[in-house]
C-alpha positions in Angstrom: -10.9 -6.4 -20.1 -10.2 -2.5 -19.9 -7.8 -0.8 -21.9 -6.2 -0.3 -18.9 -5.6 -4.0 -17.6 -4.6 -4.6 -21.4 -1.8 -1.7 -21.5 -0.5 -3.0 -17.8 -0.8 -6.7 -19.3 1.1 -6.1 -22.3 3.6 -4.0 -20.5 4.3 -6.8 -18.0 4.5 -9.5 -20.4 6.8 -7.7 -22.7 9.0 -6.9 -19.5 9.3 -10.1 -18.1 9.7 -12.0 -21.8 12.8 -9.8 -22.0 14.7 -9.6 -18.9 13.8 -13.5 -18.1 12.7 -14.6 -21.2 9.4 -16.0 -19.9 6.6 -16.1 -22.0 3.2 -15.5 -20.9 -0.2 -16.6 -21.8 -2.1 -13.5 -21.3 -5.7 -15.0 -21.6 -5.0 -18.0 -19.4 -2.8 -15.5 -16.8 -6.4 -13.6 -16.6 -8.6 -16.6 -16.5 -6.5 -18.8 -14.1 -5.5 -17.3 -10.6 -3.0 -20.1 -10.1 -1.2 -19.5 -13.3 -1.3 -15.6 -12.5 0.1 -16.0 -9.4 3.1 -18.8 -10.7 4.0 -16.1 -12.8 3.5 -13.1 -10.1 6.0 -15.6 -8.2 8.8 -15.8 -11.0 8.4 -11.8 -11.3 9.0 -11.0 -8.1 12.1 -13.4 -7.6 13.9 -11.1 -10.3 16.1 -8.3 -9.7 14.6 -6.0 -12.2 12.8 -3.4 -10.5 10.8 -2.2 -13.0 9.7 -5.7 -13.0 8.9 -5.8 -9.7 7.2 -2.9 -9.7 5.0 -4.0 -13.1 3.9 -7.2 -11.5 2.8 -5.6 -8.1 0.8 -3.0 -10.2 -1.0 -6.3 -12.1 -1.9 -8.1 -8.7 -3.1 -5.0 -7.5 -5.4 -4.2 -10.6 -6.3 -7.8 -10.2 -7.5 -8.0 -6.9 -4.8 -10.1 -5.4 -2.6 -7.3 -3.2 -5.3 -8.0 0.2 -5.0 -4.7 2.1 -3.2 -5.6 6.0 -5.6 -7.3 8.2 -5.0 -4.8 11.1 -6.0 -1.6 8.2 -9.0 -3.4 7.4 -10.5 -4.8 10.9 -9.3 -1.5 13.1 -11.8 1.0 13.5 -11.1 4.5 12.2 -9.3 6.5 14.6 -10.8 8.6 16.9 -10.0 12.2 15.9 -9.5 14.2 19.2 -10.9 17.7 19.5 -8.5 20.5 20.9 -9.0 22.1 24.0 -11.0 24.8 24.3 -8.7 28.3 24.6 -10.0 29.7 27.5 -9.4 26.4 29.7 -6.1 26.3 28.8 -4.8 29.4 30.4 -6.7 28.8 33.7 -5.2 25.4 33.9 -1.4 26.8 33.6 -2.4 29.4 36.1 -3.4 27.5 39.1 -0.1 25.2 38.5 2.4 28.1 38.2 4.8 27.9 41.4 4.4 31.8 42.1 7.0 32.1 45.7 10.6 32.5 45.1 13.6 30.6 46.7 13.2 33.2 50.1 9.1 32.0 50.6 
């Protein structure tokens, strides 16, 4: 573990023992991804958003957020290139209506 994932862990566990005093076993909530995700669920159910937040930044730094299946199977968009200036000008010219109401 980083000092990172132990900082975010301890700040989680902390979080969650006080506002629904549910104690977590760190080393088993790291090794098991049933555990970590039974607790993940019990997290999100609360109305605590700092909560919320803490346990979406764990399964993120865990690798269990997936990003959306249409952001990760679509191609990059295409980027289009502008027109070129001098077109543009010619193209608005042959268009203009240039005879008034009388012909």
């Amino acid at each position: 573990m980083d000092a990172e994932l132990m900082q975010l862990m301890a700040r989680f566990k902390l979080k969650l023992l006080r506002t629904l005093t549910v104690k977590v076993d760190t080393y088993r909530f790291i090794a098991e991804r049933d555990y970590a995700m039974a607790v993940l669920a019990i997290a999100d159910q609360s109305e605590d958003e700092d909560l919320i937040v803490l346990a979406m930044q764990v399964s993120d730094y865990l690798g269990f957020l997936a990003p959306p299946p249409s952001a990760a199977s679509a191609p990059p968009a295409a980027v289009k290139a502008p027109a070129p200036r001098d077109e543009a000008p010619a193209q608005s010219n042959s268009k203009r209506y240039l005879f008034g109401a009388r012909g």
